[in-house]
C-alpha positions as CSV (number, residue, x, y, z in Angstrom):
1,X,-12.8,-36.4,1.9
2,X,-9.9,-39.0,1.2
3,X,-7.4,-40.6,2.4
4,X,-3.8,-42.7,1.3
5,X,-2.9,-43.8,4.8
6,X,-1.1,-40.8,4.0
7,X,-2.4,-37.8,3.8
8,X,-6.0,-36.4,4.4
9,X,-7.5,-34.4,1.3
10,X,-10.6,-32.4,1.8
11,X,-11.7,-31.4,-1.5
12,X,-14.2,-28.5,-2.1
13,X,-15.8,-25.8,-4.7
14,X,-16.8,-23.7,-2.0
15,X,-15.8,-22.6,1.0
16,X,-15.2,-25.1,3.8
17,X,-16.3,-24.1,7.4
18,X,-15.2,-25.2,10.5
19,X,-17.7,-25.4,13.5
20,X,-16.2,-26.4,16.7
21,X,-17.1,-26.2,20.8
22,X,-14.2,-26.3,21.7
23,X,-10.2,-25.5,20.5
24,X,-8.9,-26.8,17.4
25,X,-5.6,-28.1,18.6
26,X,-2.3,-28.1,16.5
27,X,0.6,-30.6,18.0
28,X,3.9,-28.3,18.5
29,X,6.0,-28.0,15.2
30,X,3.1,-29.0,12.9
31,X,2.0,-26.0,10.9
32,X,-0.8,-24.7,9.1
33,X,0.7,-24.6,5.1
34,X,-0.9,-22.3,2.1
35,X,-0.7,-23.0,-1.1
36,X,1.5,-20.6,-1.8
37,X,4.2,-21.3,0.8
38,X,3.1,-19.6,3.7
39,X,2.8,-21.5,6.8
40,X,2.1,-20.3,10.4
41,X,3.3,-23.0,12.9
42,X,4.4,-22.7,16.8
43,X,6.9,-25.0,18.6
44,X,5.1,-24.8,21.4
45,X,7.0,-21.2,22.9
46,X,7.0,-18.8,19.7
47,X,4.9,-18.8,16.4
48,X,6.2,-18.7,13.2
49,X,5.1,-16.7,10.5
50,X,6.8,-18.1,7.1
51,X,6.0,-16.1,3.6
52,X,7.0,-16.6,0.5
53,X,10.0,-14.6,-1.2
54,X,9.1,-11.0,-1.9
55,X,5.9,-11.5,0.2
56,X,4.3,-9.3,2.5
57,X,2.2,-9.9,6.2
58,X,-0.6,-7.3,5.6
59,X,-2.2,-6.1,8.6
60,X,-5.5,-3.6,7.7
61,X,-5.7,0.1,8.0
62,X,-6.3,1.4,11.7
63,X,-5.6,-2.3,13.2
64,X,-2.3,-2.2,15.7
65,X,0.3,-5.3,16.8
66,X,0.3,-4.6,20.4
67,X,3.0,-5.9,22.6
68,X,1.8,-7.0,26.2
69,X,0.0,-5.7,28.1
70,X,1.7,-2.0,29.3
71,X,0.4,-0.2,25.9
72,X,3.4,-0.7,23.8
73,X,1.7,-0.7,19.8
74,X,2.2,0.2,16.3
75,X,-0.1,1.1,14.3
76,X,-1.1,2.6,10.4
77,X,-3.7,4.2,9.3
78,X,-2.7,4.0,5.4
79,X,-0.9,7.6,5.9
80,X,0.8,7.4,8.9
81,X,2.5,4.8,10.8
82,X,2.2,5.6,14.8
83,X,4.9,3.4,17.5
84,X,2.9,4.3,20.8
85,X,4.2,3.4,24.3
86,X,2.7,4.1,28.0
87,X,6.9,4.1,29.0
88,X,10.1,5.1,27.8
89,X,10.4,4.1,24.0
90,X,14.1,2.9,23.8
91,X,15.6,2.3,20.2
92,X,18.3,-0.9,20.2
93,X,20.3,-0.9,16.6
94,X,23.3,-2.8,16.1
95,X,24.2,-0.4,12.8
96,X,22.9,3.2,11.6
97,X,19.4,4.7,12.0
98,X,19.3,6.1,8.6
99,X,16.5,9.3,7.9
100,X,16.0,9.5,4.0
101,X,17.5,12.9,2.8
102,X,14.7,15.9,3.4
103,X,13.2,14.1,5.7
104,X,12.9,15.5,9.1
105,X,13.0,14.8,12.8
106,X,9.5,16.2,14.4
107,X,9.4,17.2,17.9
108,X,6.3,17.5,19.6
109,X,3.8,19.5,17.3
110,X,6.3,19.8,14.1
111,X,7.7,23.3,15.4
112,X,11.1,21.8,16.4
113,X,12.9,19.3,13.8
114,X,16.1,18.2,12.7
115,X,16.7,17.5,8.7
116,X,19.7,17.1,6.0
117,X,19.7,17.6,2.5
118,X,22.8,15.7,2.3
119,X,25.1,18.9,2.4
120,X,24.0,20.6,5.5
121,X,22.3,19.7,8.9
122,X,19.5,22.6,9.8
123,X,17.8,22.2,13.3
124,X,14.5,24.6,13.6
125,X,13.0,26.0,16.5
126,X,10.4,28.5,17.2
127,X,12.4,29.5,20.2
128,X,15.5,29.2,21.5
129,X,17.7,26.1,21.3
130,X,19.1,25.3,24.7
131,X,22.2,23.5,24.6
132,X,23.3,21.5,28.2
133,X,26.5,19.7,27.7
134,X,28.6,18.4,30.8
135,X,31.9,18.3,28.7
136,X,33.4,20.5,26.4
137,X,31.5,21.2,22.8
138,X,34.6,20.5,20.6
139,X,34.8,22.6,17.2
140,X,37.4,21.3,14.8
141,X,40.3,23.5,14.0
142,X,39.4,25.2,10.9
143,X,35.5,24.7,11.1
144,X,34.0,28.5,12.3
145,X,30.8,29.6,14.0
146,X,29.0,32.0,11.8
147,X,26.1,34.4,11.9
148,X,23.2,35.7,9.9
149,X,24.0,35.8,6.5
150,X,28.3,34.6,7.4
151,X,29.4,38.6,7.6
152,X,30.2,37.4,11.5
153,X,32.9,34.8,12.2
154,X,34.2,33.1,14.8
155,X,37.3,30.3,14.4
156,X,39.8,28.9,16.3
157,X,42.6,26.7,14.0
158,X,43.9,25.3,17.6
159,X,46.5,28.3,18.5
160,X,44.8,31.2,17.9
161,X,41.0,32.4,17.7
162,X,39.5,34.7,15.4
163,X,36.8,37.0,15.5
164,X,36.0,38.7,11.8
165,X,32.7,41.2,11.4
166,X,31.7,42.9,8.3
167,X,31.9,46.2,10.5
């Protein structure tokens, strides 16, 4: 252990451990620096975590960041990543939620989802799809309802609707 007047060096070719009764105390904005340029450091209201460009905070398989205490977590287990809340889960975005292409919207057990391919929107359903709108469903002029295999048509072009069947 040294010292300049300076700094405080604690120099060591093992490990260095830290036995204490009581809590180590940090003053508000001094932080705890790494080598290589991570720092954790509080102001005395929020702490910072700082890493390094291109860095990562790595939080272990099957161990959650949980948010109060009403249940709100998230959670990986190295295949999935789980957002779990005892309330309402309400999503705040100032721009675009953006799903990859092929990758789908699960509802419940898997049986219900929404997915693009980047061409077309396909919604699945093992049962009906109830649709409860309290305005007007608006189709563009031009842009048709179709059936099965598009033998059945129907398309309004804003004056006139049209109905067209194979038979």
């Amino acid at each position: 252990i040294e010292s300049n007047n300076t700094d405080l060096t604690i120099n060591s070719g093992v490990d260095i451990n830290l036995t204490a009764t009581n809590d180590v105390n940090i003053p508000s904005g001094v932080g705890l620096t790494f080598a290589t340029g991570e720092k954790l450091e509080s102001d005395g209201t929020d702490l910072s975590i700082t890493v390094g460009a291109g860095g990562d905070i790595n939080i272990g398989s099957d161990i959650g960041v949980t948010f109060g205490d009403d249940g709100e977590k998230i959670e990986g287990d190295g295949t999935d990543l789980t957002i779990a809340s005892s309330n309402e889960l309400n999503l705040s975005a100032t721009t675009d939620v953006v799903i990859p292409v092929d990758v789908g919207l699960h509802f419940g057990d898997g049986a219900e989802k929404i997915e693009s391919n980047n061409t077309a929107l396909t919604i699945n359903s093992g049962e009906d799809i109830n649709l409860t709108a309290t305005t007007d469903i608006n189709v563009p002029s031009g842009v048709g309802l179709t059936f099965g295999n598009d033998g059945e048509k129907i398309e309004g072009n804003g004056t006139k609707l049209d109905i067209a069947a194979a038979e």
